[in-house]
Structures are given as C-alpha cells and as structure tokens.
N, C-alpha and C positions, 0 to 999 in steps of 0.2 A: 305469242306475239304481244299481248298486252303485257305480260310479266317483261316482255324486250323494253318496251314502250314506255314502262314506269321506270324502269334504271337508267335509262336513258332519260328520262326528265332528270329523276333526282342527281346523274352525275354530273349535267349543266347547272344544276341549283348546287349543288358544292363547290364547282368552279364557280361561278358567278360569287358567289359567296367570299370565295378566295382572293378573286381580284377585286372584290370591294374593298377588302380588306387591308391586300397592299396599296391601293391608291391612297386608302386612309394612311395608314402608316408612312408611307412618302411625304407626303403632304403636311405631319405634322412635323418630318427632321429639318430642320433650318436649312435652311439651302447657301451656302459661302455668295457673300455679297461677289458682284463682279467687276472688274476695274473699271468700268466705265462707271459705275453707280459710287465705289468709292473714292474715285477719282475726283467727283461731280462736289469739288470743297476748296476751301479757304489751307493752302499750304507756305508755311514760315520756312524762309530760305535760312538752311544752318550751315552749309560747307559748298563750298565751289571747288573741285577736284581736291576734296580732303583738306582743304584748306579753310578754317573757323572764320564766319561773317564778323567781323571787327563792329565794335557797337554802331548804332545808326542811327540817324536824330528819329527816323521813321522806319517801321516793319519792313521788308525786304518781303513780298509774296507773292506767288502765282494763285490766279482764284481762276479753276474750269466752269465754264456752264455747256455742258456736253448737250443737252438738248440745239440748244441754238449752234453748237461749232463755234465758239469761242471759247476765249478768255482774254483775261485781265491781270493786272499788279501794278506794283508799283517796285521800282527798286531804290529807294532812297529818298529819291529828291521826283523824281519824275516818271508818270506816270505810264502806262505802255498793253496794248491789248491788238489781239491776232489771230486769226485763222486755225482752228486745227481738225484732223482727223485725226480718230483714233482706232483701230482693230485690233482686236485683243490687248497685248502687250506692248502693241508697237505704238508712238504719238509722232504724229508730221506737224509739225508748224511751218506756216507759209510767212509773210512778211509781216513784219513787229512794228507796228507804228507807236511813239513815245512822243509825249511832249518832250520841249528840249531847252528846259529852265535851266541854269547855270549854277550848279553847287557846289562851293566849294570844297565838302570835306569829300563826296562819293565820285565824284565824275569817272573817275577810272574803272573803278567798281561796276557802276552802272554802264558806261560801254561797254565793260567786259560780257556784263550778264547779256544784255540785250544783242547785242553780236552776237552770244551764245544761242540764242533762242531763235533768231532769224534764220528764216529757211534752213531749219532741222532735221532729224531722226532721231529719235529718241527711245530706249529700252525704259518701261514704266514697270518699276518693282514695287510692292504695297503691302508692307508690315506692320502691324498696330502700332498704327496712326503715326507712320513714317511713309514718305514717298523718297525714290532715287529714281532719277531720270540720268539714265548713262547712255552713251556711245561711242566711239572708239577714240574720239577726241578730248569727250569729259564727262565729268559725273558732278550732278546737281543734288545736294541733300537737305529736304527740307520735312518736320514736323506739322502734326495736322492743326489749325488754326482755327479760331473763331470768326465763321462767317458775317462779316456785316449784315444788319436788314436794310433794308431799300426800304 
C-alpha cells in the first residue's frame, strides 16, 4: 500500500511537472496578433476597385479606434468618422458623417469613397501592413500608415 502510495505521488509530480512545462513553452511562442488589435491603426488609401488613388493635395485614410467603436479619416478635402462593429473578419459600418467643404480637384473621389463606406459590410484582409476591405460590390486597398499623436 505505501509502495502504491509513493508512485502515485510521484506520477502526479511528473505530470505536474509536464504541464508546467507546456504552459511555459506556449507562453513563450508569439501568439499571431488579431484583426481587431491590427486593425486598431492609421491606413493609407491606395486603390479603389483596383483602380490607383490619383495624387491628393492631402492623405486619403481611414484610422479605427476599436476600443470606443469608431473611426475616422479623411478623404481629401473633407473630413468624415462613424460607427463600426467588428467580428472576426467581418466590419459593419453604420452612417458616415463628413464635413462637406467644396473641393475642387476630389469631389467626385470623395463621394465615391464616402458612399462606399456608408451603411456597409465589409470582408477585412490583413497582410504585412496592407489592409483590403472587400465585398461583392468593391474592394478598398490601403497601406499601414503613421498614426498621428493627439
């Protein structure tokens, strides 16, 4: 009985041991960031259904802050931020409010996008430090960007 008693301590001290071991080992392999954590940035608009942003007197970009459920950008001339959910893969945007200053080299450009992005669905792809946001009607391609400070 005590000879039972002692292999039985020590094969819970070898398991024990084991699983120390893996939790160690887990814990140090990097864990792949998650769309919402890489998403959570400052992105430069490069293509609108494959088609090249034409230069801009000012940056074209979407910037998410996933904590609060927004974001922000700007698309040329005027400025523009909105509602979103996001889960997993998928982003919903609800309505896109923009100032609505008068410019004359983007106007077109900038309804386009902003109509784009109003009450949405959107497929979120995320490649070193590329984002595409597609859905059956278009595809949005933009570059990771340098977050302003506040």
């Amino acid at each position: 009985m005590k000879r039972s008693f002692t292999l039985l301590f020590a094969l819970m001290l070898l398991l024990g041991a084991c699983k120390t071991a893996q939790t160690r080992a887990s814990q140090e392999k990097p864990q792949p960031e998650s769309v919402e954590t890489t998403l959570n940035n400052r992105w430069l608009l490069n293509t609108i259904n494959d088609e090249p942003i034409e230069n801009s007197a000012k940056e074209i970009f979407l910037e998410f802050r996933l904590p609060e459920s927004r974001f922000f950008g700007n698309a040329g001339c005027n400025s523009f931020n909105g509602q979103i959910e996001i889960k997993e893969s998928q982003l919903k945007i609800g309505h896109v409010l923009a100032t609505r200053k008068y410019c004359i080299d983007n106007m077109e450009l900038e309804d386009r996008l902003i109509g784009m992005l109003s009450q949405s669905e959107w497929i979120v792809e995320l490649n070193d430090h590329q984002l595409i946001l597609s859905n059956a009607k278009n595809k949005l391609e933009f570059n990771q960007g340098e977050k302003e400070t506040e």
